[in-house]
C-alpha positions in Angstrom: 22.9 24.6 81.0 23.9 26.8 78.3 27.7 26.1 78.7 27.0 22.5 79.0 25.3 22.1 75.7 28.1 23.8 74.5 30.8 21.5 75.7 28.5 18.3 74.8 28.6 19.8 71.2 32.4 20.5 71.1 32.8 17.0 72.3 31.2 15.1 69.9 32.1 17.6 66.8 35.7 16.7 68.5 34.7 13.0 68.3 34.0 13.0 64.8 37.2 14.4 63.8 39.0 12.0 65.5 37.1 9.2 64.2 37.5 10.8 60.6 41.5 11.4 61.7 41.6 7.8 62.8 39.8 6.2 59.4 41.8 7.8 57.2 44.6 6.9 59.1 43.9 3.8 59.5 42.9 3.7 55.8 46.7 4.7 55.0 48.2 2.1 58.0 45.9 -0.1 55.5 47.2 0.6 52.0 51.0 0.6 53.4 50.4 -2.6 54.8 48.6 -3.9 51.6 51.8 -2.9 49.5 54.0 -4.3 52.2 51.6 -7.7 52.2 51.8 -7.7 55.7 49.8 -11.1 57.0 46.0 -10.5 58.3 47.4 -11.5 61.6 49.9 -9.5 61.7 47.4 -6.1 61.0 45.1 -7.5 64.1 48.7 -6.5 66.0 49.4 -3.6 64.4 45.6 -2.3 65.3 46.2 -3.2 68.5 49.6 -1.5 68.7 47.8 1.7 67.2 44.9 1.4 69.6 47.0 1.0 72.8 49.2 3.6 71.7 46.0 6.0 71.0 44.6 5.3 74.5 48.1 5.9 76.0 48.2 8.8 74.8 44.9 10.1 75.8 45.4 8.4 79.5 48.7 10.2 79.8 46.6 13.7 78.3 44.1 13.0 80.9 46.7 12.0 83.9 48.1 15.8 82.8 45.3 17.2 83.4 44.1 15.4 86.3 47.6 16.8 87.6 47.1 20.4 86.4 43.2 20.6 88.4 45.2 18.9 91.5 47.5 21.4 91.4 45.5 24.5 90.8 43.5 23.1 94.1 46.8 22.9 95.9 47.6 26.3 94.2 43.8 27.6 95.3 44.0 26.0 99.3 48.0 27.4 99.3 46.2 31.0 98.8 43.7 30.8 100.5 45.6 30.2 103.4 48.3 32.3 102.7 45.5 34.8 102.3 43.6 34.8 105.5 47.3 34.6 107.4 48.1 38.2 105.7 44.4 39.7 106.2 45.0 38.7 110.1 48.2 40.1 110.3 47.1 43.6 108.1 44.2 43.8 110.0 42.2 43.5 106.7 39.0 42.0 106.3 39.1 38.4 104.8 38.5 37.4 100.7 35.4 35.8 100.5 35.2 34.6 96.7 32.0 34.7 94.7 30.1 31.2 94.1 30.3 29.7 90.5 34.0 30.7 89.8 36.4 28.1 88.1 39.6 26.6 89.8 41.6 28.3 87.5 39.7 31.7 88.4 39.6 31.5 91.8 43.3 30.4 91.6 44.3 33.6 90.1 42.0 35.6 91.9 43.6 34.4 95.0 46.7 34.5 94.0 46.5 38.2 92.6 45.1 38.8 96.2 47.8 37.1 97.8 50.6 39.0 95.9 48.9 42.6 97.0 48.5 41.6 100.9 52.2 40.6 100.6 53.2 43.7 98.9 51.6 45.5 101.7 52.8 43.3 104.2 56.5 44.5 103.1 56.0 48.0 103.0 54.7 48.3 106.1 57.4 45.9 107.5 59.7 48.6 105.8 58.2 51.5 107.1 58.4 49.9 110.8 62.2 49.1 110.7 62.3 52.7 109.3 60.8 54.6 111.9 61.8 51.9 115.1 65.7 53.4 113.8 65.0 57.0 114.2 62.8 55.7 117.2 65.5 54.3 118.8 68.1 56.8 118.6 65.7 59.4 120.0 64.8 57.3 122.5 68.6 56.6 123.4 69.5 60.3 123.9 66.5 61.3 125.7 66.4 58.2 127.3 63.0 57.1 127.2 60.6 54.1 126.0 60.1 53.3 122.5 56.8 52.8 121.2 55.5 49.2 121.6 54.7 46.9 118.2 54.5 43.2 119.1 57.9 41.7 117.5 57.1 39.5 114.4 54.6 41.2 113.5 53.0 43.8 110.9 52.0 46.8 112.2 48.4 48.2 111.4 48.2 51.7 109.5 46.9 53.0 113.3 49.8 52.0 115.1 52.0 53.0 112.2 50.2 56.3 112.5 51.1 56.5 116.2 54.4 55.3 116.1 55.2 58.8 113.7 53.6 60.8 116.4 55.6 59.1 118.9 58.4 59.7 117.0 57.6 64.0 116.2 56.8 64.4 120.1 60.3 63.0 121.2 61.7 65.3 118.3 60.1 68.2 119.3 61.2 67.2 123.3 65.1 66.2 121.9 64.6 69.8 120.5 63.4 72.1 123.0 65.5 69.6 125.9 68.5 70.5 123.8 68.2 74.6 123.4 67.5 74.3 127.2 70.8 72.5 127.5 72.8 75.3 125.4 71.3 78.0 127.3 72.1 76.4 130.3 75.1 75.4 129.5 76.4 78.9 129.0 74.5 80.1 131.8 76.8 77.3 133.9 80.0 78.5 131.6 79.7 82.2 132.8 78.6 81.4 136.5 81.7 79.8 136.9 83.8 82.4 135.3 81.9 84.9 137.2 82.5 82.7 140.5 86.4 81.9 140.0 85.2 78.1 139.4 86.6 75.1 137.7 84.4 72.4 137.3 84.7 69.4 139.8 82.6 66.5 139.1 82.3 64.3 136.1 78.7 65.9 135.1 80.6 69.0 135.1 82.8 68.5 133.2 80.8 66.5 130.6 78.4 69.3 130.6 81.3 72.4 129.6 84.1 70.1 128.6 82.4 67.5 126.6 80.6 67.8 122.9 77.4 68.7 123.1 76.0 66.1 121.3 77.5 63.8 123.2 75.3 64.6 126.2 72.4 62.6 127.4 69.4 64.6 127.6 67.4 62.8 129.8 65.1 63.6 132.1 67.3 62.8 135.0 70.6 64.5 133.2 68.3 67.7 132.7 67.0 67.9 136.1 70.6 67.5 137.1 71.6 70.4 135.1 68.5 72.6 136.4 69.7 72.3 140.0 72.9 73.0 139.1 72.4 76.1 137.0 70.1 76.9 140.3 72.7 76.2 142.3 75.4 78.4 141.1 73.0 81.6 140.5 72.0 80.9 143.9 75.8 81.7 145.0 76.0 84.1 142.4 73.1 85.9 143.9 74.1 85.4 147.4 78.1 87.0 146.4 76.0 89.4 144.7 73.9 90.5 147.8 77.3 90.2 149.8 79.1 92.7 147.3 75.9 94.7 147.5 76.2 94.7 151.5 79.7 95.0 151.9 79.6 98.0 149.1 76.9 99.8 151.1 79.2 99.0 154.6 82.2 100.8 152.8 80.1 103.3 151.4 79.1 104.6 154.6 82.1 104.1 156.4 83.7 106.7 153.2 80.4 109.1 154.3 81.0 108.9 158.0 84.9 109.1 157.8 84.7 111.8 154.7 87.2 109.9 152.4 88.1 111.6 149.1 86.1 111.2 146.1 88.9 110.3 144.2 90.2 107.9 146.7 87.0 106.3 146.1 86.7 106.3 142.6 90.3 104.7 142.5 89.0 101.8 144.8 85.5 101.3 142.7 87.5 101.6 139.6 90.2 98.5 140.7 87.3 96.4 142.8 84.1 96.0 140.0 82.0 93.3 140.4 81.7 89.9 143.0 84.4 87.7 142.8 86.1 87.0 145.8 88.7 89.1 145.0 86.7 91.6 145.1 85.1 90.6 148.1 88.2 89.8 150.0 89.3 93.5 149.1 86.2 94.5 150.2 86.3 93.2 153.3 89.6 94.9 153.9 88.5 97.8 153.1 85.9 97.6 155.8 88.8 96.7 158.1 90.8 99.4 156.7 88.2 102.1 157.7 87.0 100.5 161.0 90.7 100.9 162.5 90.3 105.1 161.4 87.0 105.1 162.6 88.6 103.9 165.9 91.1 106.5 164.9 88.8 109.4 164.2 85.8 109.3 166.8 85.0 112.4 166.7 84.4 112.8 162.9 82.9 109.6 162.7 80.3 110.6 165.7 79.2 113.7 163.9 78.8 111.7 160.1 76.5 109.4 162.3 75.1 112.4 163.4 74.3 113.8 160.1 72.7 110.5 159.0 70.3 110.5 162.1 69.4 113.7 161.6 68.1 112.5 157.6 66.6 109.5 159.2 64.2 112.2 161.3 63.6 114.2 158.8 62.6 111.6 156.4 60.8 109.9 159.4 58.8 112.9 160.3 60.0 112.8 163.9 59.0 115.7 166.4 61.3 117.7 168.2 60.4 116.1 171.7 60.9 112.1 169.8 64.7 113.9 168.9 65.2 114.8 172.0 64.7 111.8 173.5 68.0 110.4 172.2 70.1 112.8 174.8 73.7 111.0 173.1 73.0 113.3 169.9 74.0 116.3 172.1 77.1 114.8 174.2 80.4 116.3 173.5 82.4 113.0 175.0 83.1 111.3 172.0 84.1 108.0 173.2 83.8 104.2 171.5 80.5 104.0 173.7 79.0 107.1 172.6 80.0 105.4 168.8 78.5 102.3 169.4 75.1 104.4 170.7 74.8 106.4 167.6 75.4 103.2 165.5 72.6 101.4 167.5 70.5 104.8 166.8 71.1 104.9 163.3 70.5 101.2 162.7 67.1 101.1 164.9 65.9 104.6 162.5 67.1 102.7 159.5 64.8 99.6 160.4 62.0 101.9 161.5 62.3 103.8 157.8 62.1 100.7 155.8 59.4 99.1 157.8 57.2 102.1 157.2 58.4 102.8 153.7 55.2 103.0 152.4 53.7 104.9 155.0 56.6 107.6 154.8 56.2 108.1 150.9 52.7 108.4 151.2 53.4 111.5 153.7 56.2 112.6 151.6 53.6 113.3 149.0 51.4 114.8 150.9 54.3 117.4 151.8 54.7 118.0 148.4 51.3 118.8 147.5 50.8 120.6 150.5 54.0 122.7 149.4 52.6 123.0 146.0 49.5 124.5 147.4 51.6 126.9 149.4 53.3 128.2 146.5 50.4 128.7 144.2 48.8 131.1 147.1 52.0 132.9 147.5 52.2 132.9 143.4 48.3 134.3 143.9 49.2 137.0 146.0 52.2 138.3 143.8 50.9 141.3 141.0 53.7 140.7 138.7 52.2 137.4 137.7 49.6 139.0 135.7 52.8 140.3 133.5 53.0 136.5 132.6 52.5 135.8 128.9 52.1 132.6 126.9 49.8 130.9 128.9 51.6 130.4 132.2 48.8 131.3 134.1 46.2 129.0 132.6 48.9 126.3 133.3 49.4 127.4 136.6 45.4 127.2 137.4 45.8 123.6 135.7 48.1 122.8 138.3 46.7 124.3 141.0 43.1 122.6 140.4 45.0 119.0 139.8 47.2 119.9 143.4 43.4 120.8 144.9 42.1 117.6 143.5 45.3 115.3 144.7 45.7 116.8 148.1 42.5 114.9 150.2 42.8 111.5 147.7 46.5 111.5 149.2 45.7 112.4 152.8 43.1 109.2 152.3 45.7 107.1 151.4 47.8 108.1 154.2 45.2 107.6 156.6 43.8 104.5 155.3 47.8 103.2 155.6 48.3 104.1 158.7 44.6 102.9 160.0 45.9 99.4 158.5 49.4 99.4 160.5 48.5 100.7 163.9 45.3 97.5 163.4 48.6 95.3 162.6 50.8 96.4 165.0 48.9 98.2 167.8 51.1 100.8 168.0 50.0 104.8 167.4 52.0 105.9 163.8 53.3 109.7 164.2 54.3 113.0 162.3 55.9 115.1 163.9 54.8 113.7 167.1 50.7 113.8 166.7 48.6 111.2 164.8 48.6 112.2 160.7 45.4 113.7 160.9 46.3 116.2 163.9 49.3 117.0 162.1 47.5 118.1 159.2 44.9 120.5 161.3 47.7 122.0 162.8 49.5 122.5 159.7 46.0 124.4 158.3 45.8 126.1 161.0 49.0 127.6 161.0 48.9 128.1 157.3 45.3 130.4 158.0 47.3 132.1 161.3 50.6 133.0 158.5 47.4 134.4 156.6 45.8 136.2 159.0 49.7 137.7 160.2 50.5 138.8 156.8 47.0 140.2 156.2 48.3 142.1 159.8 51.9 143.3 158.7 50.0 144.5 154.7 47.9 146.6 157.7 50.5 147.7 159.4 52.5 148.6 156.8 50.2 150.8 154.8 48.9 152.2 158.2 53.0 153.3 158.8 53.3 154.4 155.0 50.0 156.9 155.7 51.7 158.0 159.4 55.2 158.7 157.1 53.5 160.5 154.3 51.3 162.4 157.3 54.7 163.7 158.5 56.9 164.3 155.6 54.0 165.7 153.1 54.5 163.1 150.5 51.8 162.4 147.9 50.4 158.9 147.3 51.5 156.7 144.9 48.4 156.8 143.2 48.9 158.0 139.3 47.5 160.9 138.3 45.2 158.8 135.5 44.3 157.0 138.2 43.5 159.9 140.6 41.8 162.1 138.2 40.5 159.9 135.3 41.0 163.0 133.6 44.0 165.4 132.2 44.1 168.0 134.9 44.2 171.5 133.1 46.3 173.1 136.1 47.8 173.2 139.1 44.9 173.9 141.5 45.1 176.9 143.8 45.6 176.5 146.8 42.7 177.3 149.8 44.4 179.5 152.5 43.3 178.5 155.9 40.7 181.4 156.6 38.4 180.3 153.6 39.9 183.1 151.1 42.2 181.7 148.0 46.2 182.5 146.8 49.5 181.2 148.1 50.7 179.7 151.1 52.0 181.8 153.6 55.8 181.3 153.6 57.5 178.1 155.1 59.8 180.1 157.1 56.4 181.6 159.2 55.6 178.2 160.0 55.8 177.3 163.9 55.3 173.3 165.2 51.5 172.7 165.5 50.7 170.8 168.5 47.4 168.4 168.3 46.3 165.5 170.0 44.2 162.8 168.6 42.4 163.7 165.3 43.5 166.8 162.6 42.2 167.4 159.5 43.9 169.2 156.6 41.4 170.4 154.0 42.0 169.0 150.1 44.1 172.1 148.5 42.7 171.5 144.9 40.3 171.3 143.0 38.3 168.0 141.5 38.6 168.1 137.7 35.6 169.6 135.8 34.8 166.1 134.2 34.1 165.0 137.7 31.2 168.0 138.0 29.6 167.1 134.9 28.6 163.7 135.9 25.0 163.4 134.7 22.4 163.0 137.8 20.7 160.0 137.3 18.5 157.5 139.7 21.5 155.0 139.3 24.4 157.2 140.5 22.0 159.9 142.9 23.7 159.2 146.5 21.1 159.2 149.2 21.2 162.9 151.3 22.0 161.7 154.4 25.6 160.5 152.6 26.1 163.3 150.2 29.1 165.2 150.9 29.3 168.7 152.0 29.1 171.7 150.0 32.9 172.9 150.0 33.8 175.6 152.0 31.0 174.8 154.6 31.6 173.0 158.2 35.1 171.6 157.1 36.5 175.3 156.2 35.1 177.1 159.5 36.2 174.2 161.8 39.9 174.7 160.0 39.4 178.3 160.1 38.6 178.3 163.8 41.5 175.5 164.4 44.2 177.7 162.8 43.0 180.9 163.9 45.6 181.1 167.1 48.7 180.5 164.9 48.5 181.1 161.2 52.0 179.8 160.8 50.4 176.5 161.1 48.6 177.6 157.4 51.1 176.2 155.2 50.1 172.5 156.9 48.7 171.3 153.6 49.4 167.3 153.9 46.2 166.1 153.1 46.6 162.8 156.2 44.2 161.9 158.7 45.6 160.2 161.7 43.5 158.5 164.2 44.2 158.1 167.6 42.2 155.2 168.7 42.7 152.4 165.7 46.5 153.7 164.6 45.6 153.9 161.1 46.6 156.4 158.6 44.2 157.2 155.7 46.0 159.1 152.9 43.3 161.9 151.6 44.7 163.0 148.4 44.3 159.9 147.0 41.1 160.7 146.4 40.2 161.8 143.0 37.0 163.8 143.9 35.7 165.5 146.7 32.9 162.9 146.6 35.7 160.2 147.5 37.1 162.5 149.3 34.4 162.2 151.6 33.7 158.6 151.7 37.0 157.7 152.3 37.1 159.9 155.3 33.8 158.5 156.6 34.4 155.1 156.2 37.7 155.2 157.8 37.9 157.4 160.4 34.3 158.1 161.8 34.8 156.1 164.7 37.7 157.8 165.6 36.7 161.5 164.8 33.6 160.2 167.1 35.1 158.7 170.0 37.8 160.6 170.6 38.1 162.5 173.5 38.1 166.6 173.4 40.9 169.1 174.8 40.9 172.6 175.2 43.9 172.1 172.1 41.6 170.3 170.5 38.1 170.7 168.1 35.9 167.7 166.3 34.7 168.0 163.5 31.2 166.3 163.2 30.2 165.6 159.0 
């Protein structure tokens, strides 16, 4: 209402200026025509000349502006078309305009809204041709599908969105599908270098010969390339193995023939690697040494021979199972005894490397059990105590880890071989007995080695007693040891009737004949440290074993014994021999009179008892 009143009041103040514009022009039209003396008639014209040409005017202002509103409503329905065609095809919602607005206002508004949609419109129909060319060429080398986007039409920001992705995944494929092609290309390039190959077929060839942009890396081209890669490490392997096998056939043919070492270096040196050069000289060397192996039987036989004999040992066969194969021992070295022995050695060979497990698992157990072997023989030797800088707290490391080892392992082994004979059926033997029996008897004849040693230490020191019994020798005991004192003096020596001084002469002496048991009294004296040992409750000996007074029982009974023949006085060896248990006690190593006497009850009262009396002969009873 406002703006109305407004306009009504601009109209009519715009009235009345044209009123007061047109009467004092007319007033002027008047005072011309009054000077001119222009007829009254004439005026009535010239008003209506000046009338028509005023409303002329103003139907030709009005016919302008009737044009202008026409077209701002063309201008207006032109956008708003134009509009709602671009928000369909940006996705956008549509301009609704707000009530009240002017033509000339919503024409601009429109328009301005037109103008942005457009500019939009363009970009993104930039950005599309854009990234469909960079779409397109990836899509051409890896050979693939380009994104779909409607033709004529503008893509959204979403599928503008995808279409990048699109566009970084096939990147990131044309990337990693191209460092797989360089790799495999030079894997291809040095397989058939390494194969004595030329490339035959047109993928071939475009693969090494052609530019490596050039290729195609599709997914069918890359599969191609995979199983062709595959394809020549396959023969690569398989000349490999071949070289490998034909290597280990010459090899052995060199063992069993005994061929140089320099003769075989020389070949090795000239004939590296698998091409079938190398092969093809391989092969003729394998020819070569057949015909001398032909040639040389005999030799041949007995390197066979030597290599079945390592098969046994590493297969823990007994005796009895190498006995069984009676060709080992035949002396007629023909092409049939060859063939045997290379039958033997390849059924051993199969037997070893089906069992491999089985056999390391007993191999080490052997070594433990040989370990344990030599830290008992280590045990039993006195110089190891001379050791310094630890060894022998190393050693007991060892030993207690060897200790610890030794059953886990024999578990194992068991548990192995309790799993193959279940698989196979079949009984699984060392040295001809099931695992487990073959360790009992090797712990049993490990105790019996004992209890023989302990036998031969017996034996020995009871010969080293008979020997110093015959020849007068002292012990080997050391005087500290014997005495635990510094003696003062040579002892005097006891004559055989119970009175002291020197022996009678050696040249007086005549053979003493005895029988079973003699005794030779102890010809000096204890050291006086040993008679001032303080009696206590701790070190009091019980009466029934303290030792005689000297001079009592033992002197008569030697007294008596020598009284016949005193030539026999100067027999002064301080032995003991006994009849019955063939041992020999040495006396004089005893340091007192006291061990003395302990020594000679604990060792030879059973004899001295049980021994049977002669008229040559007298016991003595303690």
């Amino acid at each position: 209402m406002a703006i109305s009143s407004t306009s009504k009041s601009n109209a009519e103040k715009m009235a009345n200026e044209l009123a007061h514009s047109l009467e004092a022009t007319m007033g002027r039209l008047q005072n011309i025509w009054d000077e001119i003396g222009i007829m009254e008639e004439q005026r009535k014209d010239r008003r209506k000349v000046v009338l028509h040409h005023l409303q002329a005017l103003l139907e030709e202002m009005v016919a302008e502006e009737e044009n202008l509103r026409t077209r701002l409503l063309q201008s207006v329905e032109d956008c708003g078309k134009e509009l709602l065609k671009i928000s369909k095809e940006l996705h956008v919602p549509v301009y609704e305009p707000e009530e009240g607005l002017t033509i000339l206002t919503l024409e601009k508004e429109l328009r301005i809204r037109v103008d942005t949609l457009s500019k939009e419109k363009h970009d993104r129909m930039k950005q599309l041709g854009s990234l469909q060319e960079k779409e397109q060429q990836l899509c051409d080398t890896l050979c693939t599908t380009p994104f779909y986007i409607a033709p004529d039409t503008v893509p959204s920001n979403d599928q503008l969105a995808k279409l990048r992705q699109h566009i970084s995944t096939l990147q990131t494929e044309k990337n990693t599908r191209q460092e797989l092609f360089l790799e495999t290309k030079r894997k291809i390039i040095t397989f058939l270098d390494d194969l004595d190959l030329t490339p035959n077929s047109s993928f071939e060839r475009d693969v090494v010969c052609e530019d490596e942009e050039s290729f195609v890396l599709s997914s069918d081209n890359m599969a191609t390339l995979k199983t062709l890669c595959a394809e020549l490490e396959k023969k690569q392997n398989d000349l490999i193995a071949l070289a490998s096998d034909l290597r280990i056939q010459v090899t052995t043919l060199w063992d069993r023939l005994m061929v140089e070492q320099a003769e075989r270096e020389a070949f090795n040196r000239d004939n590296q690697g698998f091409k079938p050069r190398v092969l093809k000289a391989l092969r003729e060397e394998i020819e070569r040494c057949r015909e001398l192996k032909l040639q040389n039987i005999r030799r041949y036989v007995e390197g066979l021979r030597a290599e079945i004999t390592q098969f046994w040992n590493k297969c823990y066969f007994s005796q009895e199972q190498r006995n069984q194969f009676t060709e080992f021992f035949s002396d007629d070295f023909t092409e049939d005894l060859l063939e045997v022995h290379d039958q033997q050695v390849a059924r051993l060979k199969q037997y070893y490397d089906n069992n491999r497990d089985i056999l390391k698992f007993v191999e080490k157990w052997e070594d433990l059990w040989k370990k344990m072997l030599e830290f008992e023989r280590r045990a039993n030797d006195p110089s190891r105590y001379n050791n310094r800088g630890g060894g022998l707290l190393q050693e007991e490391k060892e030993r207690k880890k060897v200790h610890k080892l030794l059953p886990k392992v024999e578990e194992e082994v068991s548990r192995a071989i309790k799993e193959y004979e279940q698989k196979t059926g079949q009984p699984f033997l060392v040295d001809g007995c099931p695992f487990l029996d073959y360790v009992t008897a090797q712990w049993n004849k490990h105790n019996e080695e004992k209890e023989q040693e302990k036998h031969r230490r017996h034996v020995a020191k009871a010969k080293q007693l008979e020997e110093e019994q015959k020849n007068g020798s002292r012990p080997a005991t050391t005087p500290k040891r014997r005495f635990l004192t510094t003696p003062t003096k040579t002892p005097t020596k006891r004559k055989m009737d119970g009175t002291f001084g020197p022996s009678p002469s050696p040249a007086k002496k005549t053979p003493m004949h005895h029988s079973s048991v003699m005794f030779a009294s102890p010809l000096h004296r204890p050291p006086r440290s040993c008679k001032k040992t303080p009696k206590t409750p701790g070190n009091r000996l019980p009466k029934q074993n303290r030792p005689p007074l000297p001079g009592s029982g033992l002197r008569k009974a030697l007294a008596e014994r020598n009284t016949p023949d005193r030539s026999h006085a100067g027999f002064s060896t301080s032995t003991m021999s006994g009849a019955s248990s063939g041992t020999n006690t040495s006396l004089m190593s005893c340091g007192t009179y006291s061990e003395f006497s302990r020594e000679l009850r604990t060792d030879c009262r059973s004899s001295v008892i049980n021994s049977t009396r002669s008229p040559d002969e007298e016991v003595v009873h303690l």
